[in-house]
Every structure is written in structure tokens, then in C-alpha cells.
ChimeraX commands (.cxc) that place a marker at each C-alpha (Angstrom):
marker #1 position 89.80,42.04,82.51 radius 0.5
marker #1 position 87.97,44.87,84.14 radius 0.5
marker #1 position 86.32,47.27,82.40 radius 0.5
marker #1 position 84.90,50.88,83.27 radius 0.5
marker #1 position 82.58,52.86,80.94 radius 0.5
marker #1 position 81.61,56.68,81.49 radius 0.5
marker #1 position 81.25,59.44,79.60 radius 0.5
marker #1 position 77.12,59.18,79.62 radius 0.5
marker #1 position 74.99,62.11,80.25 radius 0.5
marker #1 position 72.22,64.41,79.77 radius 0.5
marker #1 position 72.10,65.62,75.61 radius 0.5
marker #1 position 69.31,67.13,73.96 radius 0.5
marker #1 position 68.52,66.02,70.40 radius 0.5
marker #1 position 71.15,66.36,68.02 radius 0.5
marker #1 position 74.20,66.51,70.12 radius 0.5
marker #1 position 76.96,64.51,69.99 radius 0.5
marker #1 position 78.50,62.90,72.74 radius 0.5
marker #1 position 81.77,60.32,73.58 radius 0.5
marker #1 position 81.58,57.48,75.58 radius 0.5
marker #1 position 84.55,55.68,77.20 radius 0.5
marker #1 position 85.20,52.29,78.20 radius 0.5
marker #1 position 88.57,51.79,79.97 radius 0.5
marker #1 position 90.06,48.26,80.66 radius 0.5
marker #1 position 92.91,46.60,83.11 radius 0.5
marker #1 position 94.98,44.25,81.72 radius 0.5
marker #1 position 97.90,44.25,79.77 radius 0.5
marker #1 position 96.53,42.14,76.46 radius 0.5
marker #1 position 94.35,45.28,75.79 radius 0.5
marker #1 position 94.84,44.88,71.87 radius 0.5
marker #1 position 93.97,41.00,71.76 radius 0.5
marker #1 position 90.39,41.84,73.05 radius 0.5
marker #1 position 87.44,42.11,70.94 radius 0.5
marker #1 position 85.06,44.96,72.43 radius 0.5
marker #1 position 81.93,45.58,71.75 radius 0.5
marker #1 position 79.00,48.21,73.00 radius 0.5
marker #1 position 75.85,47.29,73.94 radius 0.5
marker #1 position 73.00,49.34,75.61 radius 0.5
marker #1 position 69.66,49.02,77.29 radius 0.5
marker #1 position 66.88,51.27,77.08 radius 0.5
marker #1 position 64.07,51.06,79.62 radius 0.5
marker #1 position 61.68,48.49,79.48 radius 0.5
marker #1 position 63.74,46.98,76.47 radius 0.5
marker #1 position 66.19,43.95,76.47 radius 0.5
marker #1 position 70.05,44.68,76.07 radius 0.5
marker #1 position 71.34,45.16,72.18 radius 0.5
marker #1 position 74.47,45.16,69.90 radius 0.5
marker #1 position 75.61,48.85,69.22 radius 0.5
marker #1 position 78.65,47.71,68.17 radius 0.5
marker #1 position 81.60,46.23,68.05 radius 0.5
marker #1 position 85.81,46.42,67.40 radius 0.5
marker #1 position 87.60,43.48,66.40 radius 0.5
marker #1 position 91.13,44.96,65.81 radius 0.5
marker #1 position 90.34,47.56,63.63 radius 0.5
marker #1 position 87.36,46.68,61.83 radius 0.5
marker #1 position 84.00,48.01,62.94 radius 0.5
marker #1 position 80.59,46.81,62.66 radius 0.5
marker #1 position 77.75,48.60,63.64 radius 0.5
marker #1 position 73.52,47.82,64.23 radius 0.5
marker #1 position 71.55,49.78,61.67 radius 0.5
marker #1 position 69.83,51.90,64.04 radius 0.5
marker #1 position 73.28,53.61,64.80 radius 0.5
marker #1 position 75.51,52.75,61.25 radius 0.5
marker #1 position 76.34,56.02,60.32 radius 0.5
marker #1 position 76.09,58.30,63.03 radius 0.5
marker #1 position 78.16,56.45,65.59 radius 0.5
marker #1 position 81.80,55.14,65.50 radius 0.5
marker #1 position 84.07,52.86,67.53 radius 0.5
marker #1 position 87.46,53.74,67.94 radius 0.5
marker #1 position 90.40,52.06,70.48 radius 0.5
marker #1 position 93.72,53.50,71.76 radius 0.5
marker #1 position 95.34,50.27,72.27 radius 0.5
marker #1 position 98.24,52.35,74.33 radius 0.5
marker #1 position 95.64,53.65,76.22 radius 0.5
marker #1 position 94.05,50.10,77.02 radius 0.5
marker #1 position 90.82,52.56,76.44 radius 0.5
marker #1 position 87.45,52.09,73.85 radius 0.5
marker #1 position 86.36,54.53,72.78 radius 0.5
marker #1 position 82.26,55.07,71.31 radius 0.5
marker #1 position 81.63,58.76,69.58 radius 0.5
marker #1 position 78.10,59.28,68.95 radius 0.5
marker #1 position 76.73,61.88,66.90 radius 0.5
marker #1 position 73.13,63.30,66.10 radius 0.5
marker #1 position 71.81,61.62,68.99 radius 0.5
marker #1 position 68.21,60.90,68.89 radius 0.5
marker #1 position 65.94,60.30,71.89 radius 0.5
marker #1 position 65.49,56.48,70.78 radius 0.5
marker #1 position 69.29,56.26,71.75 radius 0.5
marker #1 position 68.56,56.99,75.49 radius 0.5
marker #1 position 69.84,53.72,77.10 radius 0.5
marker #1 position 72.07,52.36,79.68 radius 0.5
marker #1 position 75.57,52.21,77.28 radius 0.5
marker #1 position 77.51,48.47,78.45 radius 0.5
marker #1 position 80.75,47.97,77.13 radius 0.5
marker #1 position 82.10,44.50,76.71 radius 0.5
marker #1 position 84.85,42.73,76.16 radius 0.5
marker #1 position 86.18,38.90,74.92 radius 0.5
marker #1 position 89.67,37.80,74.19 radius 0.5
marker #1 position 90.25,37.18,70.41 radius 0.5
marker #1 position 90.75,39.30,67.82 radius 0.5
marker #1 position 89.05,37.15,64.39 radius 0.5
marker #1 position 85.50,37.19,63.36 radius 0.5
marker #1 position 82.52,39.32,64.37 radius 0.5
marker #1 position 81.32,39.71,67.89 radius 0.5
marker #1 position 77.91,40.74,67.55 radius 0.5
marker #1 position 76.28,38.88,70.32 radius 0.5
marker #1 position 76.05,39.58,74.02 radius 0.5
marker #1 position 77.35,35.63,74.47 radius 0.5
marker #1 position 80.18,36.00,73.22 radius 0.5
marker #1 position 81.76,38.60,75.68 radius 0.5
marker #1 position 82.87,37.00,78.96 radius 0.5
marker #1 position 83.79,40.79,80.65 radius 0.5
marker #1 position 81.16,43.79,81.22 radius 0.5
marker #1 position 81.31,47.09,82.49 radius 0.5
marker #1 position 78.93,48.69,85.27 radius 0.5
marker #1 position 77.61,51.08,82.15 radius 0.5
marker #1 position 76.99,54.43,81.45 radius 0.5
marker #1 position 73.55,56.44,81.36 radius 0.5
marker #1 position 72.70,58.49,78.43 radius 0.5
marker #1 position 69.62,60.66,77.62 radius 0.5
marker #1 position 68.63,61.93,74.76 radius 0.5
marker #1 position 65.81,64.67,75.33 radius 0.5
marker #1 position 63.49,66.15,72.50 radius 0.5
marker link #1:1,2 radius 0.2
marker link #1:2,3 radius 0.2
marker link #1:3,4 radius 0.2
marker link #1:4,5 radius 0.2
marker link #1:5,6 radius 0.2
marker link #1:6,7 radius 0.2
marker link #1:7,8 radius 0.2
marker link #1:8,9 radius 0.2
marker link #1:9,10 radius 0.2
marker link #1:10,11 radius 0.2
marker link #1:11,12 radius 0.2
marker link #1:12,13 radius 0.2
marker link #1:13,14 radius 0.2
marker link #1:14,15 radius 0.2
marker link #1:15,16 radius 0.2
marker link #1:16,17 radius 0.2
marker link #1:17,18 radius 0.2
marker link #1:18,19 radius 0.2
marker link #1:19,20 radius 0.2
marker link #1:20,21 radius 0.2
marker link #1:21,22 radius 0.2
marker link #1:22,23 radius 0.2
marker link #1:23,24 radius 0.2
marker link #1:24,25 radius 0.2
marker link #1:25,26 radius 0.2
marker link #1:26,27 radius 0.2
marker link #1:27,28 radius 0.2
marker link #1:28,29 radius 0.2
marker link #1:29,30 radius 0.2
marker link #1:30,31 radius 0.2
marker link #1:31,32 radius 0.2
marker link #1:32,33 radius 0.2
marker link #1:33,34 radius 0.2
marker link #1:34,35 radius 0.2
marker link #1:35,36 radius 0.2
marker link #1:36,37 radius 0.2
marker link #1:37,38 radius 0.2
marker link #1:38,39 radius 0.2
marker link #1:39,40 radius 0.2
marker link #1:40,41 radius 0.2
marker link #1:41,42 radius 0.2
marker link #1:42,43 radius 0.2
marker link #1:43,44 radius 0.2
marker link #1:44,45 radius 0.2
marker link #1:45,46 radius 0.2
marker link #1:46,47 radius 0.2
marker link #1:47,48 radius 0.2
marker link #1:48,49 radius 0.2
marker link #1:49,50 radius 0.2
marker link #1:50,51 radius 0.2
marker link #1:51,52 radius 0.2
marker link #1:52,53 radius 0.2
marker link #1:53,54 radius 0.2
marker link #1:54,55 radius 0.2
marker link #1:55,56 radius 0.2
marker link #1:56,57 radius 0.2
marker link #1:57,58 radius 0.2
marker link #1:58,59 radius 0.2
marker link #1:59,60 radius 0.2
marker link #1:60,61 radius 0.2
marker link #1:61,62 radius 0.2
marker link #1:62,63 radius 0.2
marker link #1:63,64 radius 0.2
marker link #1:64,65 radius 0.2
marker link #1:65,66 radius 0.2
marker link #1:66,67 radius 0.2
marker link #1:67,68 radius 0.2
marker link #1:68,69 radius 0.2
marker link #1:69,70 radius 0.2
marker link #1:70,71 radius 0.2
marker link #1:71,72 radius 0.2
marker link #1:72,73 radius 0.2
marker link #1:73,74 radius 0.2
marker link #1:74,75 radius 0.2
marker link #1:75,76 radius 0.2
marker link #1:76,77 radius 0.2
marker link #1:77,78 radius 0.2
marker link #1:78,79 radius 0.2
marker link #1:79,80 radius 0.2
marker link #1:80,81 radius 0.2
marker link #1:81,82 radius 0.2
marker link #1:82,83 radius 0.2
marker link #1:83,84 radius 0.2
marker link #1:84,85 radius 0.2
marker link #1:85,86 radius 0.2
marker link #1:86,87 radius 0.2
marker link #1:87,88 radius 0.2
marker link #1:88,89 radius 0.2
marker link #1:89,90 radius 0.2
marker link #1:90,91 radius 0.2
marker link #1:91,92 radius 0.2
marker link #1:92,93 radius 0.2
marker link #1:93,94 radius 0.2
marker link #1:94,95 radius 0.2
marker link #1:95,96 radius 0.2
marker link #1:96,97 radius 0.2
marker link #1:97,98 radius 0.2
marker link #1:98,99 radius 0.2
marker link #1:99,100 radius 0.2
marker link #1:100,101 radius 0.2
marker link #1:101,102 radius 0.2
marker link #1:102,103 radius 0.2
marker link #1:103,104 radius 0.2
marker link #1:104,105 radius 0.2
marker link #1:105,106 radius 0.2
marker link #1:106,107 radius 0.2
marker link #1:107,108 radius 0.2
marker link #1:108,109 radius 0.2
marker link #1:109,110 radius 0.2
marker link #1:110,111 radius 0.2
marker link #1:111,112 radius 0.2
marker link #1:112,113 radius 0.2
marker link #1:113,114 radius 0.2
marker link #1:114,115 radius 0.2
marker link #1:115,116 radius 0.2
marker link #1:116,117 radius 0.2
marker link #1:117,118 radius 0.2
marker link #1:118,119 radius 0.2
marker link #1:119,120 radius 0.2
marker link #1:120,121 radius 0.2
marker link #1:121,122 radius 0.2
view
């Protein structure tokens, strides 16, 4: 599976934004994918991830962000809303195949993509 996120950008405070993460393949909707990110100076961490249709979410973003999937679209997709400065990161998304349980951990995902910069200004 190869993945390919964009989307990121330059936002001010308070904007919303919607990041991407399209994958090859043809098993698209057997996949568990998840979002990770990487701010500077900080180690990678869970955003968030899809496992079919359920969602689960960090606390820093429960609430104003949300994972969705077009499974016809082999395409993830991550909407982010009243962006904050603390959310200015490198955005990863990931992928693993299986479809039970929670993958909340970057060790469980075999595939990455390059990622996608976002900044959040004040």
C-alpha cells in the first residue's frame, strides 16, 4: 500500500482546514488508517484513527477534528476545525491491514505517507 497525504498549509487561528491521505491498492476498505503528526522538536503522536467506521480520537483534538474515508475513493480523509497553533505539526497518515480493534499506536501501522505540513499562526 502506498499512501499520499496533502492538503497541509498555512491557517491562522481558528480556521479549519482538510487533510487528505490517498492510498493504492485495491483492499482500500480492509485497512485500518490512522493520523499521526509531529510538531517540531516533539516525538510523533496518535491524532487519530478509522477502523471501518468507528473513530477514535487523542484528547487534544476529540471534538474539533474528524476522520472520515471514501472507501470508493481509496481516499482518508482528516477535517480539522478551530485549529490552534499547538496543532502546527507535520500531519503522517498511516495505514495497517485489518479492520477489528483500535489502532492507536504508531507500531501497529506497517504503511506511512511522506506527510503534510500544517501551521497554525496566532
Amino acid at each position: 500500500v502506498q499512501l499520499q497525504a496533502f492538503g497541509g498549509g498555512l491557517v491562522q487561528a481558528g480556521d479549519s482546514l482538510r487533510l487528505s491521505c490517498a492510498a493504492s491498492g485495491r483492499t482500500f476498505n480492509t485497512y485500518a488508517m490512522g493520523w499521526f503528526r509531529q510538531a517540531p522538536g516533539k516525538e510523533r503522536e496518535f491524532v487519530g484513527t478509522i477502523v471501518n467506521s468507528m473513530t477514535y480520537y487523542s484528547d487534544s483534538v476529540k471534538g474539533r477534528f474528524a476522520i472520515s474515508r471514501d472507501n470508493a475513493k481509496n481516499t482518508m480523509y482528516l477535517q480539522m476545525n478551530s485549529l490552534k497553533p499547538e496543532d502546527t505539526a507535520v500531519y503522517y497518515c498511516a495505514a495497517q491491514a485489518g479492520n477489528l480493534g483500535r489502532y492507536l499506536y504508531e507500531y501497529l501501522y506497517a504503511y506511512w505517507g511522506q506527510g503534510t505540513e500544517v501551521t497554525v499562526s496566532s
